[in-house]
N, C-alpha and C positions, 0 to 999 in steps of 0.2 A: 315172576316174570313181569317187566313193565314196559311197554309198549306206548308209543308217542301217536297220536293222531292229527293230520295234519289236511285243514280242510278252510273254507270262507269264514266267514261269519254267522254264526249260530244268530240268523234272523231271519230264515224263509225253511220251509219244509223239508226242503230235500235233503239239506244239511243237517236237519233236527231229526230227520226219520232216517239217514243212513247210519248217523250217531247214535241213535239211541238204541239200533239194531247190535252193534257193537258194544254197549257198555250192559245190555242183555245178556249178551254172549259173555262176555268177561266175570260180568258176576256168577255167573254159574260154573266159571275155571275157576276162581278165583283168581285173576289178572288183574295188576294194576294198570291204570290209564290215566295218561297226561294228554289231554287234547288244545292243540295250538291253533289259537283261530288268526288266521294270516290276512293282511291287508295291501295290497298291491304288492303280491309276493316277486316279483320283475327279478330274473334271474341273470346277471350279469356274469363277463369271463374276470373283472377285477375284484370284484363281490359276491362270489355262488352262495355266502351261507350267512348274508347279513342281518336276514330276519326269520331264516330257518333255526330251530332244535338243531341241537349238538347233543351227539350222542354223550359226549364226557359229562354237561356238568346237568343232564338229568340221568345220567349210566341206565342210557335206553338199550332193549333187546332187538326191536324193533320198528320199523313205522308203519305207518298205515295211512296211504296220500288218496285222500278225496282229491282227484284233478281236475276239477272247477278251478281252485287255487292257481292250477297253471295254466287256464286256458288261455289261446292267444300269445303263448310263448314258444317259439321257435324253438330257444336253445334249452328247452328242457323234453328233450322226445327219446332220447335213448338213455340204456342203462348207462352210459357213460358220463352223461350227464347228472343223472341221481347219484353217482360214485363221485359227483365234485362236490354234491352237498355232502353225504353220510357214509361217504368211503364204502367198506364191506358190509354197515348193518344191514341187513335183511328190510327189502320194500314191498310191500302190497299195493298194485295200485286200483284205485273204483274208480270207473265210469268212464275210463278212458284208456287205451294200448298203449306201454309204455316198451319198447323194442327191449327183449332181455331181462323184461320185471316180469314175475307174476300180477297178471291183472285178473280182479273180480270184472265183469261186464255183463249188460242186460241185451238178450235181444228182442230189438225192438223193428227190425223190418215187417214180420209177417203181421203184428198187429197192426201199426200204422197204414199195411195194406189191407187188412179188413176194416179197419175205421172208413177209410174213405170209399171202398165198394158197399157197404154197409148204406155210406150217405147215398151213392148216386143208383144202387138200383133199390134199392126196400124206401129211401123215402124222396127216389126221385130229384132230387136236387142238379140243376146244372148250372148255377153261378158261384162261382168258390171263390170264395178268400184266402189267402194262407198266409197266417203270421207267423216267419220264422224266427229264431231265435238271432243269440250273439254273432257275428261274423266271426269265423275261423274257428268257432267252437262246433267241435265233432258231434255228436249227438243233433246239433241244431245240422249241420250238414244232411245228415245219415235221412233226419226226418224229410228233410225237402227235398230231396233225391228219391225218396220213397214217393213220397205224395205225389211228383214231377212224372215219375214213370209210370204209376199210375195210372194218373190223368191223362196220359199220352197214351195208355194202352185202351182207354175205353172211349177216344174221341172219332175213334171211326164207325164205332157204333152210333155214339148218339154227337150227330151232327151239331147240336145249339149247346154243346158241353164247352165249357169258358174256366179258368181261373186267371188270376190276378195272386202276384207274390207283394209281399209288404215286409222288411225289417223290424223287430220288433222288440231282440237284446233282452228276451224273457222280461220283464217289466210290466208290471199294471200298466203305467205311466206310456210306456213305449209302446203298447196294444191299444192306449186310445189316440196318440197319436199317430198311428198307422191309422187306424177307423178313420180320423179325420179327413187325414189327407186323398183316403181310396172315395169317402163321400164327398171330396171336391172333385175328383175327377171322375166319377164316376155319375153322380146324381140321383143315385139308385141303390137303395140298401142288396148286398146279396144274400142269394138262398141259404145260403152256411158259413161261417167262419172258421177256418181249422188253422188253432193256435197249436205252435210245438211245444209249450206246457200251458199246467193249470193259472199262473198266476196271471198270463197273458188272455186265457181266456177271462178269467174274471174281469181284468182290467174292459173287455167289451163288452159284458156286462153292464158295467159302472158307464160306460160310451153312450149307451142307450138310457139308462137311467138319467142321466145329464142332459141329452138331449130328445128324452119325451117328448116335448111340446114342439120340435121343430118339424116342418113339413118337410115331405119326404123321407124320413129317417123313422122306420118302424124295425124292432124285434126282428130277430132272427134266431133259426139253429144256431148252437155254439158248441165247439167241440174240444176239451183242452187233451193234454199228456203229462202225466205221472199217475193221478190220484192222490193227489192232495187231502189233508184228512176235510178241509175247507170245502172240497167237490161237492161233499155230499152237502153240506149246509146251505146251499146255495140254491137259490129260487129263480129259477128248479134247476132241479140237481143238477149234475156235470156228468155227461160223456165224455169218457176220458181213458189212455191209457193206463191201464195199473201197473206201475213198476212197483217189483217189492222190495223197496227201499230196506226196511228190517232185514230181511233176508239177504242183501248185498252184504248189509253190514255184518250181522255176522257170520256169513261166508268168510269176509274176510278175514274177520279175528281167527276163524279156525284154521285160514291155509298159513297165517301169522306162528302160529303156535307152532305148527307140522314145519316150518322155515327156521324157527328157533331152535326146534328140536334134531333140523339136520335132516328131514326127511324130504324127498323129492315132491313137488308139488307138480302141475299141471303148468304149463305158462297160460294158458286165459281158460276160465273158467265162465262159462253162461249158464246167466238165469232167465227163464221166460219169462215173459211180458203178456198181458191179458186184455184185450179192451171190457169195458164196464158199460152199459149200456145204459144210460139215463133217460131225464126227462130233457135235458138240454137240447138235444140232437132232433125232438120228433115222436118217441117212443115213449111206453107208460111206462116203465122203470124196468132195474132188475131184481133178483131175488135178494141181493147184498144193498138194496136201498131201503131206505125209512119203508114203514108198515105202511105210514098214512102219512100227511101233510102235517096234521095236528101234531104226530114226532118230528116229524123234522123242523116242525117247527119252535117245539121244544127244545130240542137240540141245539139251533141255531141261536134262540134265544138265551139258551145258557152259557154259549160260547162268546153271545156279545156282549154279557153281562161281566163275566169274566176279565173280557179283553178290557171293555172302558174300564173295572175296578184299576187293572194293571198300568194304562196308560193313565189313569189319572196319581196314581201313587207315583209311576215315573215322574209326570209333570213336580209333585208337589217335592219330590226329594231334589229334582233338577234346580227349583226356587231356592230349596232348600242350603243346597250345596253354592247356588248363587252369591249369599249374602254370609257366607262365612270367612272370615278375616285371618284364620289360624290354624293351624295342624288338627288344634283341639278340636277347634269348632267343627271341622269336616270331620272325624272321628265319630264325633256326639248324634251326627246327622245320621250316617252309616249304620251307627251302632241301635239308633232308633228303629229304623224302617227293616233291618235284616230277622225278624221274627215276622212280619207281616208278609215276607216276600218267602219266609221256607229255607232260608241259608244259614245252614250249622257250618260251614266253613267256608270261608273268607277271608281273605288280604288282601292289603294295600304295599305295592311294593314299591317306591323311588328308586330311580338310579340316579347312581351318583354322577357327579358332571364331568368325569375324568374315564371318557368314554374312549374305546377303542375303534379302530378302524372302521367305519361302518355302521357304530354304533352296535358290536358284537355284544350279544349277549352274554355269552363264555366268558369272557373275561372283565364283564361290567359289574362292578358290587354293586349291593343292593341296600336301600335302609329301609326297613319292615314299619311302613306308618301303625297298619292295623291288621292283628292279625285276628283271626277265630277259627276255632278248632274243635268240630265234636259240640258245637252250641255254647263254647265259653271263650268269653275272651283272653288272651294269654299278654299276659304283661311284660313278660320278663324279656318280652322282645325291644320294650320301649328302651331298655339299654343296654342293647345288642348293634349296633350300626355297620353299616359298611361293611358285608358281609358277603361274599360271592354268592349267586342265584341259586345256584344246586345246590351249595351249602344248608342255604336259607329252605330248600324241597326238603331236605333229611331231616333237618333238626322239624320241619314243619311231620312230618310223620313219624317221628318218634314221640309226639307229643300223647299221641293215642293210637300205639301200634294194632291194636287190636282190629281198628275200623281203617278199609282200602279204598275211600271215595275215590272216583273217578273227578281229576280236578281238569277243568279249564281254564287258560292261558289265553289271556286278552291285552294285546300291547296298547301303553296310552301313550298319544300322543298330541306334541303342540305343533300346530303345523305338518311339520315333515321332521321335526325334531321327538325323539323318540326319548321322551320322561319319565317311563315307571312303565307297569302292569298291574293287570288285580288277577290273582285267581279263588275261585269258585268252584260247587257245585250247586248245580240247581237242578228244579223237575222243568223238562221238557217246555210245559207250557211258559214259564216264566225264562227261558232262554233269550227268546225274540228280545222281550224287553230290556235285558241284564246289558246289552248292547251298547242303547242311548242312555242310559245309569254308568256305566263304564267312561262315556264321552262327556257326559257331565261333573264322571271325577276328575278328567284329565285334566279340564277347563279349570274347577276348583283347583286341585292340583300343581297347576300351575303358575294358576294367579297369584298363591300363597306362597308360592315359592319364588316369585319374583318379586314379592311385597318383602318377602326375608330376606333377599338379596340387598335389593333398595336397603330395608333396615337396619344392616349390615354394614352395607357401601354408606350410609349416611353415618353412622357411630366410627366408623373408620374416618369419614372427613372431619366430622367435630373430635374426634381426636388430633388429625394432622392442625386441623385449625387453632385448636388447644397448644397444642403443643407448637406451632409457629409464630403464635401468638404472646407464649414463655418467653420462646429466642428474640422475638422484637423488643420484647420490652427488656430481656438482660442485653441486648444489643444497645437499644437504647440509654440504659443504664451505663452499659461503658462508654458508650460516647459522652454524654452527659459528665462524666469523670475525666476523659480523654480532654475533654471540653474547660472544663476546671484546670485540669492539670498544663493547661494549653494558658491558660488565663493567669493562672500563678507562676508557668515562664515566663510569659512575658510582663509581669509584675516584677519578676526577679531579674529579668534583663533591664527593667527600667531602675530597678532600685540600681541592678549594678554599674549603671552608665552614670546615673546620680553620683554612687558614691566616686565610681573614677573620674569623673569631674570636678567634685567638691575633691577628694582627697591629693587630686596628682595635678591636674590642668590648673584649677583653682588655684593649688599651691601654689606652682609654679609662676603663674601670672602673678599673686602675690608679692612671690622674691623679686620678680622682675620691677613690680612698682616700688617695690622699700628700697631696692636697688639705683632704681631712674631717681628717686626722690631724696637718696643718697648723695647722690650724683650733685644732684641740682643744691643743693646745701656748699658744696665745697664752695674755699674762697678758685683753690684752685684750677688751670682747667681738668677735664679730664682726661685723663691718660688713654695711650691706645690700648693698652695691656685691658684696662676698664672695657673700653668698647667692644673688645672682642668674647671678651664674659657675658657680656650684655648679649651681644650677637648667639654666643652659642646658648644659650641658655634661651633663649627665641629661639633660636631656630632647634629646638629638641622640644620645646612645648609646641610647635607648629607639628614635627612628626610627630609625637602622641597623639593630638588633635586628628592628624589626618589616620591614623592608625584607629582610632578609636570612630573614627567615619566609615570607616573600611568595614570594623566588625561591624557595624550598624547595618549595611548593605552596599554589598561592592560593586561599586558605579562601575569595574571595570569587567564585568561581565558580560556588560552592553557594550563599551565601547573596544575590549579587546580580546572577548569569547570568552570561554567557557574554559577551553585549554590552557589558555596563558594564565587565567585567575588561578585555577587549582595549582599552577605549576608554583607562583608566588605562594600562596597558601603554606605550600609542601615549604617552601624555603622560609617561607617566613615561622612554620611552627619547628623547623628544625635552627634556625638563630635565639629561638627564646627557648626551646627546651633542651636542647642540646644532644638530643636526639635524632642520630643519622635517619633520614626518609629519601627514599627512593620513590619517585614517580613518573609513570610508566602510561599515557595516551597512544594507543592503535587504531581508534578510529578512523572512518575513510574523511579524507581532509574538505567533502564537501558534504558532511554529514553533520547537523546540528540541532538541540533541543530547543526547545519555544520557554518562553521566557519561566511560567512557572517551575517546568522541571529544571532548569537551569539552578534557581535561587535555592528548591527544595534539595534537589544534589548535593549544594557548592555548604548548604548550611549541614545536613545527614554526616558530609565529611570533614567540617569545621569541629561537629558537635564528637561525631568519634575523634581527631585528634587531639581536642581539649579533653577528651577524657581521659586518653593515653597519656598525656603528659600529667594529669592527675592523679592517676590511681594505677597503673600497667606497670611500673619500675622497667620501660622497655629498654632495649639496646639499640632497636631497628625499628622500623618502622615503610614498609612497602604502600601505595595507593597504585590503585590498578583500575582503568575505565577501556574496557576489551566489548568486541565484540565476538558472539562465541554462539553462533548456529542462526537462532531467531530473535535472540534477545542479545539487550545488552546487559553484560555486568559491572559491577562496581564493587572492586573490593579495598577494603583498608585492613592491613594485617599488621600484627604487632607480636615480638619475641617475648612479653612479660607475663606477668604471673598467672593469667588467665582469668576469664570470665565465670562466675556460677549463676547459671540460670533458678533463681529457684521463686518459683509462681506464690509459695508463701509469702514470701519476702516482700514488703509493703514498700521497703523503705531501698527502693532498687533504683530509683532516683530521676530526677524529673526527665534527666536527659535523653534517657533511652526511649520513655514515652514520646517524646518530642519527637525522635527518628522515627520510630514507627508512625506515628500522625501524621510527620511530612512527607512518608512513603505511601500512606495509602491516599493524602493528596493527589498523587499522578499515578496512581494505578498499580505500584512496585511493589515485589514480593519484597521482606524485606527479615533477617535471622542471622541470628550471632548464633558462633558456633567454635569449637572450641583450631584452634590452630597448630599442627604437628609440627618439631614434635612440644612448643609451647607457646603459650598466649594466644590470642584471639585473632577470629575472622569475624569483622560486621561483612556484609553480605548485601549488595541492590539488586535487582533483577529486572527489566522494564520487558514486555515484548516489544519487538518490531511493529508489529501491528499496531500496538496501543499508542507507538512514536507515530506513526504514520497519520493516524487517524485526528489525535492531539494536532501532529502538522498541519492537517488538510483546516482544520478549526481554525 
C-alpha cells in the first residue's frame, strides 16, 4: 500500500508532529509514504491539480490532506471538490471538515473553555488580550468564538473584566506586531495574553524580551495552543492546549488503511484536547513538566545547541551552493554535507523546459542531477535523462527494494516558475532546516542552468557567426571573380571595338584615301560612275561607324525609349542573323524604367541574342517585356539546340556572367531554363516595388 501525504511545509511543529504521528503508524503496517510538501497550493476551476499528486504517476492508494494547505480557499470545501483533484482515490482529511471526506478532528472547545476560566477565576485576571490566528482559518475561528463566549458569559459577574482582540496569522513575527500595536493604544501591559497557538505565544515572549528596558512595558501571563514540543523549553514554560498531533496522525493512517481496504469508516472522527498547566500562566507547574529548572534548563540548552549546529551548517552549505558554476560543483557540495545532516536518500530532480499545462507534473520528465539511495550514491542515473517523475519513484525503489523510507517531495522553484524538486528522507529534527537547504538548491539550481543556457545560446551564435562569416568571405570571393570577369568584358569589348575599327572602318577609310588619291593622279576628270563609288563606299563606312556607336551605347534609349530601341534591336539582330525574331511590348504606355535599368535590360537582351546568333542554330527567336501580377518579365526564347547548365563547367563563358551582374545591378531575379518543346528561355524578373522605389530615387 502506498499512500501520498499532502500537507505545508515541514518547518513548524504542527506539521512535523502530525507527520511524524503517521509515518510511526506506517512503519509498524508496513506502508509506504510519499509525503508532498505544497506551496501556495491556490485551487483554481482551469487548474484543480497543477501542483497537486496525481494518483497515476506515483500509482497512489490514497491520500492523506493536512488542510492548513488549503486554508482560506473557498473552492476547496466539499467532496466534490477533492474528486477534481484525485477523482475516486480515497481522502483523509486532518484538522479541518471536508463535506463528504472522512475527517480526523481535535476538539478543542471544552479545553479552550477551561484555559480561560482557569485564567480568570484561580488567578484572577481581568485584562485579556487575545491573539487570534489566520483570517478564514477554522481552528483560529473555532478558538475566538470560544474565548469570545466565554468572556461574555463571566462579565456580569465581574464588572472590570475587559479583553481586546488582535490578528495575529499564527506567526512569531505577527504576535509581536499585535503586542505593539495593543501597547500604542493601550499604554498599559495586560494581565494575560491568550495566543491561538504556541508559536504566537512565543513570539510575546520575544516582545517583552526586546523591549525590557522600555517604560511601561513589564512581563506578563502568556498562554499559547497546541503544545509545541518548544512549550516546555521555554522560560518558563507554556500553558498551553495539548493537541495530540501524533495521535491525529496516525488516526489517520489507520481510517486510510480500513478506506483502502473497502471497509466503512466513520465521516469525522474526534480526539480530545487537554490544557497543560505551566509556569507561563501563574501556576508552579504540572506533573508532565521539567522536575526542576536545572532540567529544563538542560533540555533547552541542548535544543539550542542543536538548532545553531543546524543553522550554521545551513548557512555554510547555502555559501556553499552560492559559488558553484556547474552541475558538478552543486553535486560535490550536496554530496559533502548529506552525512553530517543524516540523509541516506536523496535527490536532485530538474524538469525539463517542455513543460505542460500548468507546469503538470504527470507529464513533465525529469533529469536525475543527483540521486542517493540506502547511503550510496547511484551513478547510473547520470545517463539516464529525460525520464517521467514516477518512472524515475520505481526505478528509485527498486534500487533497494528491501528498505520502504518514507520520502518527501519539495517542489523548487525560480520565482513562480517551477524548475526541479529534491526528495528526501530525514529525522524530524532536521526537517525545519531541509527547507532553506532546498531553496538554496533552487537558487544554485537555477543560476547554472541559465549559465548553460547562455553557454549554449553563446556556442550557437559563434557558430551562426562562423558560419556567416564563411558565406561573406565565399560571397566575397564571387564577387571579387564576378568583378574580374566584369573587368576582362570589358577588356574584350575594348579589344573588340579596337579590332573593328583597325580591321573594317580603318580599312575602309583606307580604300576610300588610295581611292580620292587615285582620283586625284588622273590627267582625266573624273567620272560620275567614280563619284558614286566614292559616295557609297562613305556612305557604308559612316553606317558601320554609327552601328558600331550604337553597340557602344544606344543614345536612342534616351531620346526615343526603351520600346522603340529593343524593337530596332529585334530588327536589327534579325537582318544580320537571318534569324526570324518576334517582338512582343504590353506594357502600360505610361510606364517607364529609370536610366540604369533601361541600359542593364537593352544590354541582358543584346548579350542573349548575340549569343543566339552564336551558338543556338535557332530558326525563331521571340523577346517578350509583359507585365504579369507584381513584377515585370522579360523573356528572350529561342527554338535551338538548347542550353546545359552545368556549375563544373569553367568555361560557360563570359557572357552569361555579364547577365547575371547586370541583373543583380537593378535588383532582378535572373535563370536560364530550358524552352519546350526546344531551346532556351533567359528569364528577367524585376518586382513592382523595387521599379517603384528605383523610380521615387
Amino acid at each position: 500500500m502506498r499512500i501520498g501525504v499532502v500537507l505545508n511545509i515541514l518547518d513548524e511543529e504542527y506539521q512535523i508532529s502530525v507527520y511524524k504521528g503517521i509515518v510511526q503508524k506506517a512503519q509498524e503496517k508496513g506502508i509506504e509514504l510519499v509525503c508532498f510538501q505544497q506551496e501556495n497550493a491556490h485551487i483554481t476551476e482551469d487548474e484543480p491539480v497543477a501542483r497537486f499528486p496525481h494518483k497515476e504517476y506515483f500509482d497512489l492508494d490514497g491520500i492523506i490532506l493536512i488542510t492548513s494547505v488549503i486554508t482560506g480557499n473557498s473552492e476547496f470545501i466539499t467532496k466534490n471538490d477533492v474528486e477534481r483533484v484525485w477523482g475516486n482515490l480515497p481522502v483523509i482529511s486532518v484538522g479541518q471538515k471536508i463535506e463528504g471526506i472522512p475527517s480526523v478532528l481535535i476538539e478543542t472547545e471544552d479545553s479552550m473553555k477551561q484555559l480561560v476560566e482557569h485564567l480568570i477565576l484561580n488567578h484572577k485576571y481581568r485584562k485579556f488580550l487575545f491573539i487570534s490566528g489566520a483570517e478564514d482559518h477554522p481552528d483560529a475561528e473555532i478558538r475566538e468564538q470560544i474565548f469570545i463566549k466565554t468572556m461574555e458569559a463571566y462579565r456580569p459577574w465581574f464588572s472590570d473584566l475587559e479583553y481586546v482582540l488582535k490578528r495575529g496569522f499564527f506567526t512569531e513575527v505577527a504576535a509581536i506586531r499585535a503586542m505593539a500595536e495593543y501597547m500604542d493604544e493601550s499604554k498599559k501591559t495586560p494581565d494575560v495574553v491568550v495566543c491561538a497557538n504556541d508559536n504566537m505565544a512565543i513570539g510575546v515572549y520575544k516582545f517583552f524580551k526586546i523591549n525590557s528596558k522600555s517604560a511601561g512595558i513589564k512581563e506578563c501571563a502568556v498562554t499559547g495552543f497546541d503544545d509545541i514540543p518548544q512549550a516546555r523549553f521555554e522560560i518558563p514554560s507554556l500553558t498551553t492546549v495539548h493537541q495530540p498531533l501524533n495521535e491525529i496522525g496516525a488516526k489517520s493512517l489507520e481510517l486510510m488503511e480500513e478506506l483502502v481496504q473497502k471497509k466503512k469508516v466513520p465521516e469525522q472522527v474526534f480526539i480530545e484536547s487537554r490544557v497543560v498547566y505551566r509556569k507561563s500562566c501563574g501556576c508552579k507547574g504540572s506533573k508532565d513538566d521539567f522536575a526542576s529548572d536545572e532540567e529544563q534548563f538542560r533540555a533547552m540548552q541542548a535544543n539550542y545547541v542543536q538548532s545553531e549546529t543546524l543553522l550554521r551548517m545551513v548557512s555554510h552549505i547555502g555559501q556553499d551552493l552560492n559559488y558553484g558554476e556547474t552541475f558538478g560543483a552543486l553535486k560535490y557540495v550536496v554530496r559533502q554535507n548529506l552525512n553530517q545532516l543524516g540523509l541516506n536518500n536523496f535527490c536532485i530532480l530538474r524538469f525539463s523546459s517542455d513543460k505542460g499545462k500548468g507546469g503538470h507534473s504527470k507529464i513533465l520528465p525529469v533529469d536525475p542531477l543527483f540521486v542517493r539511495r540506502s547511503g550510496n550514491e547511484c551513478y547510473e542515473f547520470d545517463r539516464e535523462m529525460r525520464m517521467p517523475l514516477g518512472q524515475f519513484y520505481r526505478r528509485f525503489y527498486e534500487i533497494d527494494p528491501k528498505t520502504k523510507p518514507s520520502m518527501i517531495l519539495k517542489f523548487l522553484y525560480a520565482g513562480n516558475e517551477l524548475i526541479g524538486c529534491v526528495f528526501y528522507e530525514a529525522d524530524e529534527n532536521v526537517l525545519p532546516y531541509l527547507s532553506s537547504i532546498a531553496i538554496n538548491i533552487a537558487h544554485g539550481l537555477n543560476r547554472i542552468t541559465i549559465a548553460e543556457e547562455r553557454k549554449k545560446r553563446s556556442d550557437f551564435l559563434e557558430r551562426e557567426v562562423n558560419e556567416r562569416t564563411k558565406e561573406l568571405v565565399e560571397a566575397n570571393n564571387r564577387r571579387m571573380e564576378v568583378e574580374a570577369e566584369i573587368l576582362k568584358i570589358s577588356e574584350l569589348e575594348r579589344q573588340r571595338f579596337s579590332n573593328d575599327l583597325h580591321d573594317d572602318i580603318c580599312q575602309r577609310l583606307a580604300g576610300i584615301s588610295m581611292l580620292c588619291r587615285s582620283y586625284s593622279n588622273q590627267d582625266e576628270p573624273v567620272e560620275k560612275a567614280q563619284m558614286l563609288e566614292l559616295a557609297q563606299l562613305i556612305g557604308e563606312t559612316l553606317q558601320t561607324t554609327r552601328q558600331y556607336a550604337h553597340n557602344s551605347y544606344p543614345v536612342e534609349l534616351e531620346s526615343l525609349g526603351m520600346n522603340h530601341s529593343l524593337s530596332n534591336l529585334c530588327d536589327s539582330f534579325a537582318a544580320q542573323s537571318g534569324i526570324s525574331c518576334n517582338y512582343e511590348w504590353t506594357l502600360p504606355k505610361d510606364f517607364h524604367f529609370d536610366k540604369t535599368q533601361k541600359l542593364n535590360i537593352f544590354r541582358i537582351i543584346q548579350e542573349a541574342l548575340h549569343n543566339i546568333m552564336k551558338h543556338s542554330k535557332a530558326q525563331h527567336v521571340e523577346v517578350q517585356v509583359k507585365n504579369e501580377g507584381k513584377k515585370i518579365v522579360i523573356r528572350v526564347i529561342d527554338d535551338g539546340v538548347g542550353f546545359v547548365n552545368n556549375s563544373q563547367d569553367k568555361g560557360k563563358g563570359l557572357g552569361l556572367n555579364s547577365m547575371q551582374y547586370r541583373a543583380n545591378q537593378i535588383g532582378a531575379a535572373f535563370v536560364i531554363k530550358p524552352n519546350k518543346p526546344a531551346g532556351t528561355c533567359i528569364q528577367l524578373s524585376i518586382s513592382n516595388k523595387l521599379l517603384e522605389v528605383r523610380d521615387e530615387k
